[in-house]
N, C-alpha and C positions, 0 to 999 in steps of 0.2 A: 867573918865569912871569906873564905878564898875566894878570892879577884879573879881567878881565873875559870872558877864553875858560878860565878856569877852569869844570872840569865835578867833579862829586862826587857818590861810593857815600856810601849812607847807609843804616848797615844796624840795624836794630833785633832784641831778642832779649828776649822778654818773660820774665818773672823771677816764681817763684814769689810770692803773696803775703807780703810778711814776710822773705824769705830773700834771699838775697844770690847762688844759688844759679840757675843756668840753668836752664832748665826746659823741655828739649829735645818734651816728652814735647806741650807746650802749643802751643806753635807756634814758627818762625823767619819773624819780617815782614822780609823784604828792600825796600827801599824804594830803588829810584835812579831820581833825578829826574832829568832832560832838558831840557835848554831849548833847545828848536828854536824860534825866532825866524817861522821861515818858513810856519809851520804847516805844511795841507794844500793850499799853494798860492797865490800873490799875489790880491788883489781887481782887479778889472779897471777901472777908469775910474770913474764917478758913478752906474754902474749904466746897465744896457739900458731900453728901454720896456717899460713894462709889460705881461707875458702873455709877455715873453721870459728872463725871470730876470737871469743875468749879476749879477758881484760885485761890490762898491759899494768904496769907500775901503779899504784893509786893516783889518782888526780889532785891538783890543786883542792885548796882549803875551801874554796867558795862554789858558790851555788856549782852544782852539776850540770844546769842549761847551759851551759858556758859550751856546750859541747855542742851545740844545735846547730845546727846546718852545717856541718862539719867545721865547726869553730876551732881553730887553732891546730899546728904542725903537731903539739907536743903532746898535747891532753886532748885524746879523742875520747871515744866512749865507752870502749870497755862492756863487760859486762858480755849478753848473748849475742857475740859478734854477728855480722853478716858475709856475705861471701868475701867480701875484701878487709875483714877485721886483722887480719895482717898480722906481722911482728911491731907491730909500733904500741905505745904506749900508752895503755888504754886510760878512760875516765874513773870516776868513781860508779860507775853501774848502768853508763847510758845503755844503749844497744847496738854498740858497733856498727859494722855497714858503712857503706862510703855516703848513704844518702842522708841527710837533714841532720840525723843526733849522733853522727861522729861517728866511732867505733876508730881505733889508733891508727895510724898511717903508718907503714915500714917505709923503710930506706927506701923503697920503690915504687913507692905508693904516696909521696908527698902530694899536698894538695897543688895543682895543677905542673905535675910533673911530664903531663907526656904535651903542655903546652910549648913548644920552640920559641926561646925569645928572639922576636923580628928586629935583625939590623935594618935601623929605617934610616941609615947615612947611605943605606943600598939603594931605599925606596923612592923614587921620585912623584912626591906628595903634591894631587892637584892645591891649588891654594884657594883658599876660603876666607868667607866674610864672617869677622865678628866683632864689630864695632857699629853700633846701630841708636849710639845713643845722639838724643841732639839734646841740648840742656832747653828746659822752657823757656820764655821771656821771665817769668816770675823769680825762675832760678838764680838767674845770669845777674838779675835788679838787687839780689838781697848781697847785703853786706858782708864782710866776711865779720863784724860783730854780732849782726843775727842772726849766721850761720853757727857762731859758738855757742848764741844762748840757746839755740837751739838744743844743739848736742851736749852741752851740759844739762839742759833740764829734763834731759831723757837719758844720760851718765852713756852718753855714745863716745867712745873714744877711738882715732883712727891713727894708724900707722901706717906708712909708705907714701910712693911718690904721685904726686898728682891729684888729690883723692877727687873727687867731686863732690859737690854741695849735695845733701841731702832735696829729697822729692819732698818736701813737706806735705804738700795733698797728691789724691790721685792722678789728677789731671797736670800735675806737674813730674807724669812719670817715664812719660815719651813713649806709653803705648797708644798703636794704634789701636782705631774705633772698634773693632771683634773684642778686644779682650778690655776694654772701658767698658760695652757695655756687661761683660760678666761678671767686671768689677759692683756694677750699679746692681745687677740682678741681685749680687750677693748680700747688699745691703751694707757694709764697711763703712765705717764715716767715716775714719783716713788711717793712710799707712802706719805699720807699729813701726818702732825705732830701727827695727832689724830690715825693717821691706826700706824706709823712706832711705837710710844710707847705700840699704844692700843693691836693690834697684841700678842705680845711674854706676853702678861700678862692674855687676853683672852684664849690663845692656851695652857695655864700652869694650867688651872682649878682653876685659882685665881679669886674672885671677884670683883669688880673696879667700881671707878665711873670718866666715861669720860665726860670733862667740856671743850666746845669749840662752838663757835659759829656757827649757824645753816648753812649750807652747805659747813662743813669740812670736810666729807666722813666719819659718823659718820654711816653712816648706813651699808657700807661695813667693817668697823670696827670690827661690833659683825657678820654678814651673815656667810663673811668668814670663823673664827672659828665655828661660829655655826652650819656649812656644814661639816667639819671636826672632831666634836662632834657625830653628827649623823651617820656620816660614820663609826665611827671605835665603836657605840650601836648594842644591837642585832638588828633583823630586828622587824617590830612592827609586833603583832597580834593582831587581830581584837577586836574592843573597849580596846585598851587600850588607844588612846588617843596620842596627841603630845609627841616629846620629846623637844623640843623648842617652844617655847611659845615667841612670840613677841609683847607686850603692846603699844599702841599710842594712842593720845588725838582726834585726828582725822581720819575721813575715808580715805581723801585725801590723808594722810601721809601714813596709812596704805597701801592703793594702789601704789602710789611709793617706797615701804620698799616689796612689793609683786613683784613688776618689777625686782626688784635687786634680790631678792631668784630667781624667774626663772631664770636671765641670767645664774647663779652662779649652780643652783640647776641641772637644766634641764640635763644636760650631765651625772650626777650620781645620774637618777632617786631618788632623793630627791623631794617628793612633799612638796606643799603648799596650802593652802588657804585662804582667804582672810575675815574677818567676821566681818560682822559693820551694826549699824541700817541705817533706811534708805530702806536696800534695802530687796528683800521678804528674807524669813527664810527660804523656803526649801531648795530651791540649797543648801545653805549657809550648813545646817543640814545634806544636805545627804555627802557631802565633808566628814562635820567629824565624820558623821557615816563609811564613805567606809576605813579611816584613812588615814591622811595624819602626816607629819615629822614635818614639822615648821606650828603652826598658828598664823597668824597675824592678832591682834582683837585690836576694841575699845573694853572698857573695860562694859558696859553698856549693848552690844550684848552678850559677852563671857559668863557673870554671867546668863543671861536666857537662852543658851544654859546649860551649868552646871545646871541651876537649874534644868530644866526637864529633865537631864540626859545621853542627846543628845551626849555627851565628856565627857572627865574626863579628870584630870592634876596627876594623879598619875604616870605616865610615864615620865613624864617633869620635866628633868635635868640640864635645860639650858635656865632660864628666862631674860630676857630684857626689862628694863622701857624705851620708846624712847620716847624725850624730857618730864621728870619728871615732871621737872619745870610747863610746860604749864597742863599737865597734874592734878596735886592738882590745880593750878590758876582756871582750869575749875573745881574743886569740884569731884573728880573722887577719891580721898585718902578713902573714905569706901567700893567703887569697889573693887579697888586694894587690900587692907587688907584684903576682902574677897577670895578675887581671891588666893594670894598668901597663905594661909592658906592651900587652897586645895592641894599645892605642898610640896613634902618632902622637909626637911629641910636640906638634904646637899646638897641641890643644888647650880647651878652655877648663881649667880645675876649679868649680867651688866646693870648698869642704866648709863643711858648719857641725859645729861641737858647743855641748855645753859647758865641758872644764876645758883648763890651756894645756895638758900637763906634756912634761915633757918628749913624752913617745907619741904626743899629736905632733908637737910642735916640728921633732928630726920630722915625721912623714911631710909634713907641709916643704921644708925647707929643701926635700929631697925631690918634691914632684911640682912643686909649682913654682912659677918664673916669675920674679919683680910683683911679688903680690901685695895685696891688700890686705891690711888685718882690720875687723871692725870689733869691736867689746860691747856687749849690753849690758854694764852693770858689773861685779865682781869676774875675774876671769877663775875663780875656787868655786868649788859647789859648795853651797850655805843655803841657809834653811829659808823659807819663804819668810818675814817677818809679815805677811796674813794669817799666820799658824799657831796656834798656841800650843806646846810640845810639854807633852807632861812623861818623864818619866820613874817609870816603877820598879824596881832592881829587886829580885826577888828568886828564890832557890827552883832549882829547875821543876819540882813535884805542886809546886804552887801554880804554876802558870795555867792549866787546864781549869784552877776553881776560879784564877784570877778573870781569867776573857769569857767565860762564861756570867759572873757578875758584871764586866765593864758591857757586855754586850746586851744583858736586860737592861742596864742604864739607857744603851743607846738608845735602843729599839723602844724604850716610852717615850721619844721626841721624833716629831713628825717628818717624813720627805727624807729620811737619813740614808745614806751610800755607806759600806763599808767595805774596806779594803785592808788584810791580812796579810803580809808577808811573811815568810818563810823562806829557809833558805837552801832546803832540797825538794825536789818533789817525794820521794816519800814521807815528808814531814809536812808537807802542802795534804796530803790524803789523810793523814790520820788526823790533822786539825779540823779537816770537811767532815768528817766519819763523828767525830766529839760533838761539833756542830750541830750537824744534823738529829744527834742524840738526843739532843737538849733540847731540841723541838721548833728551829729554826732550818730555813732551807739556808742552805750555804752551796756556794758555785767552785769550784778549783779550775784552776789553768796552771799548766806547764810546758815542758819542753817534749812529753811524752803524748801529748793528747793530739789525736790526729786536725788535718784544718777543720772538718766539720764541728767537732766537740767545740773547738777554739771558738768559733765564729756563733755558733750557739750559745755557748758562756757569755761573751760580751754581749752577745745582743740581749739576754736575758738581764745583765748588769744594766745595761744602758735602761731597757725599758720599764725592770718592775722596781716598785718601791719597796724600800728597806731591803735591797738588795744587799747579801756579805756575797765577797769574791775572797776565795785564801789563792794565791799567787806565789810563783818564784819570781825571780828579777826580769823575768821575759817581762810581767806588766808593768815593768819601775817608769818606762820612758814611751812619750810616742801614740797609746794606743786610743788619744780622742775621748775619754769619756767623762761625761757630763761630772762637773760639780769638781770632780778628781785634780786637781791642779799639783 
């Protein structure tokens, strides 16, 4: 069999903690990958003139959502441009347009090109608090031997100067009483490895890079200090803009990272808003014109807001890359350098990623000062060892008879979830379409589904049973849902 028209099931079956033992009850993650080369269609030529879209050079080999939110300088989206699909370099068939799914950028049209980068050895920067930690008594008592057994027995590894001891419980976290008791509301019985180190190093106005694998409580990691940041700034006046700024690769994520600031935020009127293509601009617009405390943007919306003036980041002391990694992977690294330009430079940076790899590693070493690095566990992506990974290698005419028998397998054990990857959205549509055929309801999401369809899909995932979702990589990371690890 040629190795290279080789196609493969790849089925996962997550496994009770501890046990060896299936665990039907928890979920069945069916995973078959796709490699459709062709995506949603060829690029046409160097691109049409400007105001008439049209696809630019083919895109990269992988998924075509890569293109969403205006993901990446070089691979936009191609395909039925929109007014500014430009000369630039289209995708494999997204829809051009400067908003959410890319469409190519010309030489004039780079992503945030009409933003001016601020000389701030010009600017005379009020100066601000961000050291707010006081270590507990319980902290300050432990050893630095059972501060090791600690972090070896949770494979916590830290690097840089100074670090502080881990919070081992909550009340050894140096928040004040509002956000203890939210903690207690929420029912936590104590911090994961990533909150108990990440904590005391957040809350000390140090900057750090936290590395742990996607749903370690990364996200209440930076909220928490970053609510306590805000609390103890002036109060804002009108346009001046966030004082925390929260960066994600995706809308999804950004709306679960917006859940967690309300729980946290709401009790001491700290607002939020939430800003991502996709969906209209005004609301969105008038949010950060009225000011709000924490924004949490893809990065593709944020720079078109900024550019027409809508926001500013000159107020924002307290920035956060959440998951990095996926972040550049999707093409987003000339957003971001744009972005972070417009913020003073003594700010507070935490970036948290689940791999180390090297084009995280230059951004850290380029934008953050005397940091802290913290590890949970391997700095590679590797497989969950709660997973039982079965793979099927089999010719591409086979796979439609194949997931249709793995999927009656599933579908006779109780309480099952399933999850389908694919790796274009036209290839996400004709799997639902088979699906559907065969007499099961199947859900799709991608990069093309407006937010209503998005938000409907998961909620319909999250609440029925024997739910299939078929997905591109927009649902790989981030999106909360039960059982799904």
């Amino acid at each position: 069999m040629d190795a290279v028209n080789c196609r493969s099931f790849h089925r996962n079956v997550v496994k009770s903690r501890g046990s060896g033992v299936d665990s039907g009850a928890v979920l069945q993650n069916f995973t078959t990958k796709y490699d459709d080369r062709r995506g949603g269609g060829r690029g046409g030529g160097r691109g049409a003139p400007r105001g008439r879209g049209g696809g630019g050079r083919g895109g990269p080999r992988r998924s075509d959502d890569r293109s969403e939110d205006r993901g990446g300088s070089r691979f936009g989206g191609g395909g039925r441009g929109g007014r500014d699909g430009g000369r630039g370099f289209g995708g494999r068939g997204g829809r051009g347009g400067r908003d959410d799914r890319g469409g190519g950028f010309g030489k004039n049209d780079q992503p945030g090109g009409n933003l001016r980068k601020i000389r701030w050895d010009n600017v005379q920067l009020t100066p601000f608090q961000k050291n707010f930690y006081i270590p507990h008594d319980n902290t300050q008592r432990r050893s630095p031997a059972e501060i090791e057994a600690y972090r070896s027995q949770h494979q916590i590894t830290v690097k840089g100067r100074d670090v502080p001891a881990p919070a081992i419980y909550f009340d050894e976290g140096g928040f004040p009483d509002y956000a203890m008791r939210e903690i207690l509301k929420q029912g936590f019985p104590n911090p994961t490895p990533i909150q108990a180190q990440g904590w005391p190093i957040a809350l000390s106005g140090r900057d750090m890079v936290g590395i742990a694998q996607t749903g370690s409580g990364k996200t209440l990691a930076y909220i928490l200090p970053a609510i306590v940041h805000i609390i103890n700034q002036p109060r804002l006046l009108r346009d001046d803009g966030p004082i925390v700024l929260v960066l994600a690769p995706t809308r999804e994520l950004a709306q679960q990272i917006q859940q967690v600031a309300n729980d946290f935020g709401q009790n001491v009127q700290v607002r939020n808003t939430c800003i991502f293509g996709g969906a209209p601009k005004g609301p969105q617009g008038r949010c950060l014109e009225r000011g709000v405390e924490i924004v949490i943007a893809t990065p593709g919306r944020l720079i078109d807001f900024l550019e027409k003036g809508t926001t500013t980041l000159k107020r924002c002391t307290y920035l956060v890359l959440d998951e990095a990694d996926r972040m550049l992977d999707m093409g987003f690294e000339p957003q971001i350098r744009k972005i972070i330009e417009q913020i003073r430079p003594d700010r507070q940076v935490l970036m948290w990623s689940a791999t180390w790899p090297k084009e995280v590693k230059n951004l850290a070493e380029e934008f953050l000062h005397d940091y802290i690095q913290i590890n949970i566990g391997s700095l590679s992506l590797s497989a969950n060892h709660n997973i039982l990974q079965i793979v099927d290698v089999c010719e591409e005419w086979e796979k439609n008879d194949k997931l249709i028998t793995l999927l009656t397998e599933i579908s006779s054990e109780e309480e099952t979830k399933t999850i389908i990857f694919a790796e274009t959205k036209r290839k996400v549509d004709d799997i639902t379409k088979t699906i559907n055929r065969a007499g099961w309801r199947a859900l799709a999401i991608h990069g093309d589904k407006n937010q209503q369809d998005r938000d409907y899909v998961l909620g319909q995932f999250r609440n029925m049973a024997g739910a299939i979702l078929v997905a591109t990589d927009v649902a790989a990371r981030g999106l909360g849902l039960p059982y799904a690890t």
